[in-house]
Structures are given as structure tokens and as C-alpha cells.
C-alpha positions in Angstrom: 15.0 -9.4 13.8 16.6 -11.3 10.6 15.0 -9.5 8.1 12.3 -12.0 6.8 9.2 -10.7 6.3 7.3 -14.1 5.2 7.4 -16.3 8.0 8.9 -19.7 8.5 7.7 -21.6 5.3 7.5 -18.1 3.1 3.6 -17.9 3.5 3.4 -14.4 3.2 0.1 -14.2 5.3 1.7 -15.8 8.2 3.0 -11.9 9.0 -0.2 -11.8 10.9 0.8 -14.4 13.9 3.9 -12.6 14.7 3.8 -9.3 13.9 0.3 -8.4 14.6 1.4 -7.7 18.4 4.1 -4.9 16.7 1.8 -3.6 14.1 -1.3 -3.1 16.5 1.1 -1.4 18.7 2.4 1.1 16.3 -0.6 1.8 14.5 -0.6 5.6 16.0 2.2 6.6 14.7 1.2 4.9 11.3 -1.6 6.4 11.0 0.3 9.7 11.7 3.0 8.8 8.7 0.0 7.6 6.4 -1.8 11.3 7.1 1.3 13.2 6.3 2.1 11.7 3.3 1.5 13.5 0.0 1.5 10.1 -1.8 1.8 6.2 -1.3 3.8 4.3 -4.1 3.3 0.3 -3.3 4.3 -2.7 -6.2 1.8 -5.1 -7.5 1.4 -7.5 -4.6 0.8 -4.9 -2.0 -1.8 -3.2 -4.5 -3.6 -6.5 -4.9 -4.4 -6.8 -1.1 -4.8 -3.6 0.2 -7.3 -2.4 -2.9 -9.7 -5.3 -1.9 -9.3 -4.1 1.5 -9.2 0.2 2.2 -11.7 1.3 -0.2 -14.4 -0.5 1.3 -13.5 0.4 5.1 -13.9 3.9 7.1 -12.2 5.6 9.4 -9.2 7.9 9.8 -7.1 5.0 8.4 -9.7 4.3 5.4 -9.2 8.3 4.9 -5.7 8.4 5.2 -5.8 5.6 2.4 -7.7 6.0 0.1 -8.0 9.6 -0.2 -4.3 10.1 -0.6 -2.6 10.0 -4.2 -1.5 6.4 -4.8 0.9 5.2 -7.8 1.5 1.3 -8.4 4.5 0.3 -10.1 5.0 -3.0 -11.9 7.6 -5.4 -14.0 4.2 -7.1 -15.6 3.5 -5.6 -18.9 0.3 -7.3 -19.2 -1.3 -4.3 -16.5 -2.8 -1.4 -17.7 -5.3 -0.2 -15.1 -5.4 -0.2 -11.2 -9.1 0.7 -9.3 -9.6 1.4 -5.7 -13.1 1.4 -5.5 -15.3 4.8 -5.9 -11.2 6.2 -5.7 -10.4 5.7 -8.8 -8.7 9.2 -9.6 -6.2 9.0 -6.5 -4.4 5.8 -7.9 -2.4 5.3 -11.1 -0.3 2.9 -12.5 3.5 3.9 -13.1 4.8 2.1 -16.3 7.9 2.2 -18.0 11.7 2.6 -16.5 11.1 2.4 -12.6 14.3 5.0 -11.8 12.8 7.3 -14.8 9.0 7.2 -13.7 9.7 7.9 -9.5 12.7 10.3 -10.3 9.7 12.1 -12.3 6.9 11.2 -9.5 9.2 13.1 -7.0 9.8 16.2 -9.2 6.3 16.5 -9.3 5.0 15.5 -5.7 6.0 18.2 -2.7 6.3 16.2 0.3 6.6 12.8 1.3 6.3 9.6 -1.1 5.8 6.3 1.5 6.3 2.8 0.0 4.0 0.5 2.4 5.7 -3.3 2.7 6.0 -4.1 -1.0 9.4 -5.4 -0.6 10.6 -6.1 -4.1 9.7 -2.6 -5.2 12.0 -0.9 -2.0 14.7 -3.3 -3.1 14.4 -2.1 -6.8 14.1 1.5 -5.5 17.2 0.9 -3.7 19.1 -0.7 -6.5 18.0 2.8 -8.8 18.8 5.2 -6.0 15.3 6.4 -5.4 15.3 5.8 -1.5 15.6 9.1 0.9 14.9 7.5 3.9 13.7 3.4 5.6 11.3 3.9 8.1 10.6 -0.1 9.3 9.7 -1.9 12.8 12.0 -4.5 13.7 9.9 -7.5 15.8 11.4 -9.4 18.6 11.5 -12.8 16.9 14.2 -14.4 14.3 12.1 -16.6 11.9 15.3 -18.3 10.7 13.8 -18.8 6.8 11.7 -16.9 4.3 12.1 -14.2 2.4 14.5 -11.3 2.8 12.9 -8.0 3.0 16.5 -6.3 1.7 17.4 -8.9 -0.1 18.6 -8.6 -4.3 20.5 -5.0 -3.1 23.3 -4.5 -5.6 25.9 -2.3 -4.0 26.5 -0.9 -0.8 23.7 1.5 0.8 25.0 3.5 3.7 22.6 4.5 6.2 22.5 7.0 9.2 20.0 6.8 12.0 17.7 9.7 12.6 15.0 8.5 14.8 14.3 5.4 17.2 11.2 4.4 19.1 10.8 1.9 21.4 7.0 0.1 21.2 6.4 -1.2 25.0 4.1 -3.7 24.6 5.1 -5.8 21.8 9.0 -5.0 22.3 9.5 -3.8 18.8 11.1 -0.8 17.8 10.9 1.7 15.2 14.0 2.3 13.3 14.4 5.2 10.9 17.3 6.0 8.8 18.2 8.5 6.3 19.9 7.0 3.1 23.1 8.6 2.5 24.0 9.8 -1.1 
């Protein structure tokens, strides 16, 4: 509920012991959000697990993953390919001026663009004014340390909310909100 996404010493995998209960309980309606979309834009990190992960798996999920168009963006210079798998033409790496390359990514994709986690890059899409809409499950816990997930913002981001959803067995709760322009 405080907005760290890392857990209590900033281990990234701890996610799993408490939000597992929240993500296995809104995994429908994922799924549903990870069908729709036209294409998934996700940072380095994010890339780095879920590549060594979705290609390799089946299932609507698996489907919904790695069939859709994917785009990883990136501050290290030193990439110059991404692979998912037997995938490889629905991902590509998005290098150069973040605002410039995703202004241009959706003037060319009709529909939805979802950014999965990959914190950093949703609070550099902030920053640039490249975010329609936050779409995130608040869990019932406050870790009390770790890092931010809106941390770094750099001016004021007003928000309106356009859709709740209450998950009854974990107690968290889908929050969706249109970012105001």
C-alpha cells in the first residue's frame, strides 16, 4: 500500500512472498488486458526475466505473450538486439530519445500499448508525457522500505479514476486511472 515494489531489503524477487496471493488472484483479468493489447513495451530488467521465461511456456498466457508485438526500451547503449525465443520478429529494441521513439510507437500502433512492472521505464514515461492511463493492484501490506514504484516523477501528474475492482481473496484491489493532460 506504500508504493514499494521491492520488498523490505529491496530484493526485487521478494515480490513473490507478498504479492503472489494478489497476482494469482487477478490473473483473469490480466490475462484479459494481456489479450487486448496491440503491443507490450517493458525496460531492460523486465525484458531480462520474462524472455527467459514466456517463450519457452504454453498456454493462453504464453500466447498472449509472446505472440503479441513487444518493444524494449533502454538507457544502455551497449544493447543492440533483444530475442524471445523462436519470437524473434514480435520484439524489438527501441533506441534513441525515449519521448521521440514511443510518441512514434503510438502513431504507428492502433490500440493499446501496456508497460508490464518495469518501473523505471513508467516513471521515465511519466516524466516525458507518454502515459494515457495506470492500471496497478494495490496489496494489503506496507513494506515500510524498498524501492518506490512512482518514485524520480518530476512534476505534478494529475490523475482521474476510471475503474476499481476489488479482488476477494487476497484483499487487493485494482485501481485504474486516466492520466489527465
Amino acid at each position: 500500500m506504500d508504493g514499494i515494489y521491492t520488498g523490505p531489503q529491496g530484493d526485487e524477487n521478494n515480490m513473490v512472498s507478498w504479492a503472489m496471493p494478489g497476482i494469482i488472484d487477478s490473473t483473469a483479468d490480466n490475462l484479459i488486458m494481456f489479450q487486448e493489447a496491440n503491443a507490450i513495451l517493458m525496460g531492460r530488467v523486465n525484458y531480462e526475466g520474462l524472455a527467459s521465461y514466456w517463450p519457452f511456456e504454453e498456454g493462453e498466457f504464453a500466447d498472449a505473450m509472446n505472440k503479441t508485438p513487444k518493444y524494449v526500451a533502454t538507457r544502455n547503449r551497449e544493447a543492440t538486439e533483444v530475442q524471445w525465443g523462436d519470437y524473434g520478429d514480435t520484439i524489438s529494441l527501441l533506441a534513441g530519445d525515449l519521448r521521440e521513439r514511443v510518441t512514434e510507437l503510438k502513431n504507428n500502433i492502433e490500440g493499446t500499448i501496456i508497460v508490464p512492472g518495469s518501473a523505471s521505464l513508467v516513471q521515465s514515461l511519466l516524466n516525458a508525457g507518454c502515459v494515457d492511463e495506470i492500471n496497478m493492484i494495490v496489496h494489503p501490506v506496507v513494506l515500510g522500505n524498498g524501492k518506490r514504484y512512482l518514485d524520480n516523477i518530476s512534476a505534478r501528474n494529475d490523475l482521474k479514476l476510471i475503474a476499481t475492482k476489488r479482488y476477494e481473496t487476497s484483499g487487493s484491489m485494482r485501481l485504474r486511472y486516466e492520466v489527465m493532460k
